[in-house]
Backbone as CSV, one residue per row, in Angstrom:
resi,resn,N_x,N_y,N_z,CA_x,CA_y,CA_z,C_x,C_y,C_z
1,UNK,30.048,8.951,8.523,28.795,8.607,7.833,28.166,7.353,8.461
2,UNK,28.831,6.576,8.529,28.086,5.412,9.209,27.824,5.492,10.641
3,UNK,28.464,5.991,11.736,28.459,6.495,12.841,26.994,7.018,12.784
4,UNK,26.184,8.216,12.061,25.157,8.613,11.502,24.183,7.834,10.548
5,UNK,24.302,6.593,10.292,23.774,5.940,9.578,22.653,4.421,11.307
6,UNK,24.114,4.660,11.703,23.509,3.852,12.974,22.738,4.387,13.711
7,UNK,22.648,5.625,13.726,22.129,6.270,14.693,21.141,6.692,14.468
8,UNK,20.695,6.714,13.082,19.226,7.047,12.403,18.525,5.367,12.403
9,UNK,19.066,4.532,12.256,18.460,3.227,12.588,17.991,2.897,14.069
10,UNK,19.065,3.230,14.687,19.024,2.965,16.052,17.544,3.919,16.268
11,UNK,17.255,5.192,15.525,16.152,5.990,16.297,15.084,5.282,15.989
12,UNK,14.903,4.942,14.548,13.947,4.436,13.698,13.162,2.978,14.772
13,UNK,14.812,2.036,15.140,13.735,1.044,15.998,13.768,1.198,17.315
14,UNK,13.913,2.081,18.024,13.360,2.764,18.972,12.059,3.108,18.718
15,UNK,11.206,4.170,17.901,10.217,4.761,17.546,9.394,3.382,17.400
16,UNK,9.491,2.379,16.256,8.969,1.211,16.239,8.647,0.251,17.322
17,UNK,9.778,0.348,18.239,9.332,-0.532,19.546,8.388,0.044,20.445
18,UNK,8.350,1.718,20.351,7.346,2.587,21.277,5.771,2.057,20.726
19,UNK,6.057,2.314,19.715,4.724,2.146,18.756,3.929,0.623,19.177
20,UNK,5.014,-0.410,18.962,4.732,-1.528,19.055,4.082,-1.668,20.400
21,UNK,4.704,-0.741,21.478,4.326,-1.179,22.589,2.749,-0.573,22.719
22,UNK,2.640,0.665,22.300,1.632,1.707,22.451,0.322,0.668,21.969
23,UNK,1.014,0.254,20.645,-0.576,-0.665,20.001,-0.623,-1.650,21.051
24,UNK,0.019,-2.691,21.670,-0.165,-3.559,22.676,-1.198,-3.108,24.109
25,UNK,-0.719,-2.143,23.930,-1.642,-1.393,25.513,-2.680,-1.459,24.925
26,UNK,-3.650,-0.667,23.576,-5.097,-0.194,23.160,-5.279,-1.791,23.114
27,UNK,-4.937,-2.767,22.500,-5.574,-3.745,22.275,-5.845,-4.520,23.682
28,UNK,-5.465,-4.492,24.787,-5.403,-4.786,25.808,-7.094,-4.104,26.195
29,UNK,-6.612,-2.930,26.181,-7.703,-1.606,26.964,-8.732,-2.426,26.190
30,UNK,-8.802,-2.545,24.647,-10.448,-3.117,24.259,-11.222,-4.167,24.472
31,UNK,-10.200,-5.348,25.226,-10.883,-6.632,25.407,-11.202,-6.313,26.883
């Protein structure tokens, strides 16, 4: 269970850091 508990976190801030990065690029592109 926890083995699976890490590993749904681990995806979660993965997805968040993509994101994070993705918004960094548009705000870039608009100035």
């Amino acid at each position: 269970m926890k083995r699976v508990m890490l590993i749904f976190l681990g995806m979660i801030f993965l997805q968040a850091n993509i994101l994070a990065q993705l918004n960094h690029g548009q705000l870039k592109k608009q100035r």
